[in-house]
C-alpha positions in Angstrom: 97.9 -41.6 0.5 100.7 -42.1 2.6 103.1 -38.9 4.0 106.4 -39.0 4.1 108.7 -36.9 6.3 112.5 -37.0 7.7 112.3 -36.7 11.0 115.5 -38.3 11.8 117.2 -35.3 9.6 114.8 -33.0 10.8 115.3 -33.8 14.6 119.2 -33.2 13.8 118.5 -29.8 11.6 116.4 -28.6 14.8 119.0 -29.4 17.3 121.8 -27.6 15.4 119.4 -24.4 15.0 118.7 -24.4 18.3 122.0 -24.7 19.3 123.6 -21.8 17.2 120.6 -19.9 18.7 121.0 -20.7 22.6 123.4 -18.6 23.4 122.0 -15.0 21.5 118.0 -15.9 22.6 119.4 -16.5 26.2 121.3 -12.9 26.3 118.1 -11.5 24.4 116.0 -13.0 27.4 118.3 -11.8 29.9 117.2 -8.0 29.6 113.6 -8.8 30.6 113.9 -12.2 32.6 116.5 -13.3 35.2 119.5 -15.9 34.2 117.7 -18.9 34.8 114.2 -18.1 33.6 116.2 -16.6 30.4 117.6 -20.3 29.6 114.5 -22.2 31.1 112.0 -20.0 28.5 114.7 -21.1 25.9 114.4 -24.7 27.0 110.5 -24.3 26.6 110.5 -22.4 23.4 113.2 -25.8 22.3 110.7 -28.4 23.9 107.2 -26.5 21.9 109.0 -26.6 19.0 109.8 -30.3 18.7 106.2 -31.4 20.2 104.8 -29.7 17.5 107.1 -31.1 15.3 106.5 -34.1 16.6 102.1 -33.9 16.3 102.5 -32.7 12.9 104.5 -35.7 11.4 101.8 -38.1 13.1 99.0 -35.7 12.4 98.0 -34.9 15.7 96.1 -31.4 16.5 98.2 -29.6 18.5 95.7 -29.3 21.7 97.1 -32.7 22.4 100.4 -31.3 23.4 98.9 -27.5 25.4 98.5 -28.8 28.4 101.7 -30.4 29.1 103.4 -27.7 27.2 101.8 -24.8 29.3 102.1 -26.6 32.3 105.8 -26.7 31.8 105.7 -23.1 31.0 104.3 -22.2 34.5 106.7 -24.1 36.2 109.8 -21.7 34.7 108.2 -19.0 37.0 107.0 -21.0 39.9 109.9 -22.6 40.5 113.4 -20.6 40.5 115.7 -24.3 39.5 117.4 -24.8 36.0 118.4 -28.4 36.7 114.5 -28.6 38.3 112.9 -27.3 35.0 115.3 -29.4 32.6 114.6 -32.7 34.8 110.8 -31.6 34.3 111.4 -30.6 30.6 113.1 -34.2 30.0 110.0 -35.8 31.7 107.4 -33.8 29.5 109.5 -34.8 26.3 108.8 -37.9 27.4 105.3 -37.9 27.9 104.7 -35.9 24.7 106.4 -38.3 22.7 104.7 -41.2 24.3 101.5 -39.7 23.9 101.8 -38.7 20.3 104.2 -42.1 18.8 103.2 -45.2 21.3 99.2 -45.0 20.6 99.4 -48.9 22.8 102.2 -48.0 25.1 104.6 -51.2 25.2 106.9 -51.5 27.6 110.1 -52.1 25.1 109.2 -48.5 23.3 108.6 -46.8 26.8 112.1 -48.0 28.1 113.8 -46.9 24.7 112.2 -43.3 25.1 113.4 -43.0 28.9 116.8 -44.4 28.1 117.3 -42.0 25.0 115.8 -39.2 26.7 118.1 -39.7 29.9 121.0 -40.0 27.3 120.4 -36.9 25.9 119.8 -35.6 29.2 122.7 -36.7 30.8 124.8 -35.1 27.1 123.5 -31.7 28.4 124.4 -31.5 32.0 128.0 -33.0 30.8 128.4 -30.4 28.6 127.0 -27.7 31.0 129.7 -26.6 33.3 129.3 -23.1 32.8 130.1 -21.4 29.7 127.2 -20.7 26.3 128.9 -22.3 24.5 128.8 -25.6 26.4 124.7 -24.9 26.7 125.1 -24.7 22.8 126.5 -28.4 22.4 124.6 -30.1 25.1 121.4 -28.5 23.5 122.8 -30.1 20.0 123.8 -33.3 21.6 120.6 -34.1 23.4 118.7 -33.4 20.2 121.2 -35.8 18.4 120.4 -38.4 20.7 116.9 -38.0 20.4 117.0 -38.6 16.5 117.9 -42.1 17.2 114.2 -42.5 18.5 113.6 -42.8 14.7 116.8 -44.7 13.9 115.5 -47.2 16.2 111.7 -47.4 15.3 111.7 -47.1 11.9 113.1 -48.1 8.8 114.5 -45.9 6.4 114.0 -43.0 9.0 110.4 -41.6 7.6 107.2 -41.4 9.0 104.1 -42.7 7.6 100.5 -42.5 8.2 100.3 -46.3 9.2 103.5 -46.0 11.2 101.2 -46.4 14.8 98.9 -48.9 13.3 102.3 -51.4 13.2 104.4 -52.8 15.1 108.0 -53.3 14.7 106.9 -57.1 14.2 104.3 -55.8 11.5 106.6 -53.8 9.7 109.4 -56.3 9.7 107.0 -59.2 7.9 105.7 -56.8 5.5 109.6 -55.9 4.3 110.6 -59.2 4.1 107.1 -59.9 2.0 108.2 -57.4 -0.3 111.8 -58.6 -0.7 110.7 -61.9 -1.5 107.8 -61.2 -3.6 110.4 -59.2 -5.7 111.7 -62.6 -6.5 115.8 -62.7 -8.1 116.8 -59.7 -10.2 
């Protein structure tokens, strides 16, 4: 049985939540944490909710994404740096993301997934100058970006359980089989 999911709307969905929500979870976190640890905990709470997006469209338990998740969590309080944590955060997407989507890491998918990921990266800090508000639209923008992960990798932007087991090759033959079997119309 295959299982479908939309992570290309999905990714876009989350991003625009957690945008609208950046700015009142950041104030909220302000009365108990300082400034920076108030958006790097929001940054953390953004990151653990797409890795777990992430392991449950390929069925992944979510152990596989605790340690680099936690890790990243005790770096918010070792380490007093927003631009620090982010460029940490960015790597950890990264490595989540690898770890859970390129089962053979290749080196075409592994440059795709740093260039997108510096992309959105790069959206953030440009957006970042100083006001919420510009948090707010990096935040949306980088998660933007990354939905083109999906554009990129798959067709029709849904996830299936045989989606790791092929390779763009694969999955480019067996479309073409299936157009041509269909025959004329």
């Amino acid at each position: 049985m295959k299982r479908l999911k939309r992570p290309v709307r999905t990714t876009i969905l989350f991003g625009l939540i957690c945008g609208f929500v950046f700015g009142p979870l950041c104030f909220a976190m302000n009365y108990l944490f300082s400034w920076s640890n108030a958006i790097c905990l929001s940054f953390w709470m953004y990151v653990a909710g797409y890795a777990t997006l992430l392991s449950y469209w390929n069925k992944q338990r979510l152990q596989s994404i605790a340690f680099p998740l936690l890790f990243l969590l005790l770096t918010i309080f070792l380490m007093d740096s927003i631009v620090g944590f982010y460029i940490l955060a960015l790597i950890m997407v990264s490595w989540i993301r690898s770890g859970i989507y390129i089962q053979k890491a290749g080196w075409m998918r592994f440059a795709i997934e740093l260039l997108l990921c510096s992309l959105g990266g790069f959206l953030v800090i440009s957006f970042t100058p100083g006001s919420i508000f510009a948090w707010s639209l990096g935040v949306w923008m980088f998660f933007l970006i990354q939905s083109f992960y999906f554009v990129i990798f798959e067709i029709g932007g849904t996830v299936t359980e045989d989606y790791c087991m092929t390779g763009l090759f694969e999955r480019a033959q067996k479309r073409a089989e299936t157009i041509l079997s269909a025959g004329p119309h």
